[in-house]
C-alpha positions as CSV (number, residue, x, y, z in Angstrom):
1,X,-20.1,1.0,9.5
2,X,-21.6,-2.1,8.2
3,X,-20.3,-5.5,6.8
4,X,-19.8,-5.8,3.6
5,X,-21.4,-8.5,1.5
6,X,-20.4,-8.7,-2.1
7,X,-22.7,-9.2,-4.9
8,X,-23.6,-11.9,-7.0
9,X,-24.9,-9.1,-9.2
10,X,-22.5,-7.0,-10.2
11,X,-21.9,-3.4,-9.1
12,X,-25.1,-1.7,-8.1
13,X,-26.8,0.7,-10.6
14,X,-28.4,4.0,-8.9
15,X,-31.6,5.6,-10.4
16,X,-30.0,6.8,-13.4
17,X,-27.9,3.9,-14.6
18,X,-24.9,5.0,-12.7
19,X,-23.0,2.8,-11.0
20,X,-22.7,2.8,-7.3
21,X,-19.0,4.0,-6.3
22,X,-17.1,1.0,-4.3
23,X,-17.8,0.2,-0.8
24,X,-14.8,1.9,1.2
25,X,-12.9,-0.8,3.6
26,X,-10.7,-0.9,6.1
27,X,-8.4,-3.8,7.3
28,X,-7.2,-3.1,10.5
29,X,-4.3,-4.9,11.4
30,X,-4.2,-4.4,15.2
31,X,-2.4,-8.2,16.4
32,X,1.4,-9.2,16.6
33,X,2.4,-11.6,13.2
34,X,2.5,-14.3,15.5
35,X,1.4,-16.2,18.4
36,X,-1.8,-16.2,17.0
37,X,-4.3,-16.3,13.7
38,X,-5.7,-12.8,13.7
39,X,-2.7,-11.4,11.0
40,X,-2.6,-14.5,8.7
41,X,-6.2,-14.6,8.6
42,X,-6.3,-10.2,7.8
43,X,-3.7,-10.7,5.4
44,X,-6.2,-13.4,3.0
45,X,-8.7,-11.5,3.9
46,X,-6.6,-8.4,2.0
47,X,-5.6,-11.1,-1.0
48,X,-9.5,-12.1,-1.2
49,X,-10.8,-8.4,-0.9
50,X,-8.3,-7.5,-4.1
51,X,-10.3,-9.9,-6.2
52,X,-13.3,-7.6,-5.4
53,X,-11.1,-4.5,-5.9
54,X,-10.2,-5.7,-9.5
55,X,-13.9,-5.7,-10.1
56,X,-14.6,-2.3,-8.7
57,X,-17.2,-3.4,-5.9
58,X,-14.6,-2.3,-3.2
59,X,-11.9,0.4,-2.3
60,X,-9.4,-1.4,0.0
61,X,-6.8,-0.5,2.4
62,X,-4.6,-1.5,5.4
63,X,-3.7,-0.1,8.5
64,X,-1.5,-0.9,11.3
65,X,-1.9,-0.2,14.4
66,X,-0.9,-1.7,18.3
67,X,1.0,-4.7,17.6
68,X,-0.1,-5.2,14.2
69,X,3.0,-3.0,13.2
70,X,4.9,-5.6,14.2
71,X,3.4,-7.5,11.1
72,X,5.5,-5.2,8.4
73,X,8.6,-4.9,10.4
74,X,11.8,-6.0,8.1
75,X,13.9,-9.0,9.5
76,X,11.7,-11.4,10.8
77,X,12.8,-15.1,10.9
78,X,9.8,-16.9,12.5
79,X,11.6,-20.3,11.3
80,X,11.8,-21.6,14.7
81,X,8.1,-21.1,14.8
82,X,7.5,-23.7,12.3
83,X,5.5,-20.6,9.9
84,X,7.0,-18.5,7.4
85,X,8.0,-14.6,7.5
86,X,4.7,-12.7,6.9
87,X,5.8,-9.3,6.1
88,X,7.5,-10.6,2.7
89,X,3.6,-11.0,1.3
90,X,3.0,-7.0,2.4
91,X,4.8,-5.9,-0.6
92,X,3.2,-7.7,-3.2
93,X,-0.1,-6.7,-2.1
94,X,0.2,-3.7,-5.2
95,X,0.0,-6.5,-7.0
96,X,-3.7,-7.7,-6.1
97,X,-4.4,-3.7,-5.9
98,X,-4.1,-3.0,-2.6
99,X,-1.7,0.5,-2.5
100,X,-3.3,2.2,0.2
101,X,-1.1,1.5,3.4
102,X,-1.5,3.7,6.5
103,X,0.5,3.5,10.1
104,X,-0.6,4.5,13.3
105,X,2.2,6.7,14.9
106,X,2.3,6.7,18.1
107,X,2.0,2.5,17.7
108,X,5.7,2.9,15.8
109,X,7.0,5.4,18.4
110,X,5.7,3.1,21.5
111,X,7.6,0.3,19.8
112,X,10.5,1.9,19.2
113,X,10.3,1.8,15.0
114,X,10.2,4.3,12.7
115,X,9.6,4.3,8.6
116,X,13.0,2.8,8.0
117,X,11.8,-0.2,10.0
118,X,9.0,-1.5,7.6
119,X,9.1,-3.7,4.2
120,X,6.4,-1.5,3.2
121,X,6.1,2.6,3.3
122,X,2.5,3.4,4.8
123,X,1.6,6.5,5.5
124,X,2.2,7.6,8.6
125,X,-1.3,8.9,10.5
126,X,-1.4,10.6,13.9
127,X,-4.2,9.9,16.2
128,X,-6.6,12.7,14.5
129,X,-5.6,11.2,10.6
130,X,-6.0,7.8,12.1
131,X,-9.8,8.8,13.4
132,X,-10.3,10.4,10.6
133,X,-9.5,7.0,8.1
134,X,-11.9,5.0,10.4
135,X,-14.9,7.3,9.8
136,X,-14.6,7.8,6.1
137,X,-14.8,3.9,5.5
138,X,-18.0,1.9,5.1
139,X,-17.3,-0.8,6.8
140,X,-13.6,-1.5,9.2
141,X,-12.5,-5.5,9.4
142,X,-10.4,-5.9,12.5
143,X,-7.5,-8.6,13.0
């Protein structure tokens, strides 16, 4: 897996004039919401990264795993914290074409949460599925 670095260029044309399919990439949400940067700074990366999805260059998706399922549990009130709730942006994510959510789990079960727990509906993976999404993607972006 390799970084990805958009274009200036548009998409890439391959011998014949087609055009390259989208690089395949991963956000992998792995960090409690807060207490630190690493899920703020995945979830612009995710708003940024559906710009380049609009444009075809890139096939995005999300996946929570470890603490980072803490990130789309429902009821959050980090008030006291001075920040506000970030699982309320997860949802609108379809709207900068993100729609490809996945969840680790064993990470839910460790944590005590199941489906009904989340503001969004992932997919739930088990380990294999989960090993499997890493592979298929060109490049994974860890927070």
């Amino acid at each position: 897996m390799e970084a990805v670095e958009p274009s200036e260029h548009g998409p890439q044309v391959g011998g014949a004039g087609e055009v390259a399919p989208p690089r395949k990439v991963l956000v992998l949400m792995r960090k409690a919401p807060y207490g630190s940067l690493y899920n703020w700074e995945g979830l612009q990366t995710l708003l940024i990264m559906g710009a380049y999805k609009m444009q075809g260059k890139v096939d995005v998706a999300v996946a929570f795993v470890d603490d980072g399922v803490y990130a789309i549990t429902q009821g959050q009130d980090p008030r006291l914290l001075g920040v506000k709730a970030l699982a309320k942006t997860y949802p609108a994510l379809p709207d900068f074409e993100i729609e490809r959510f996945y969840v680790d789990e064993q990470s839910l079960a460790d944590r005590n949460l199941t489906l009904n727990d989340l503001v969004i509906k992932p997919e739930l993976l088990d380990g294999a599925g989960m090993a499997r999404l890493l592979e298929q993607q060109d490049a994974v972006l860890p927070f």
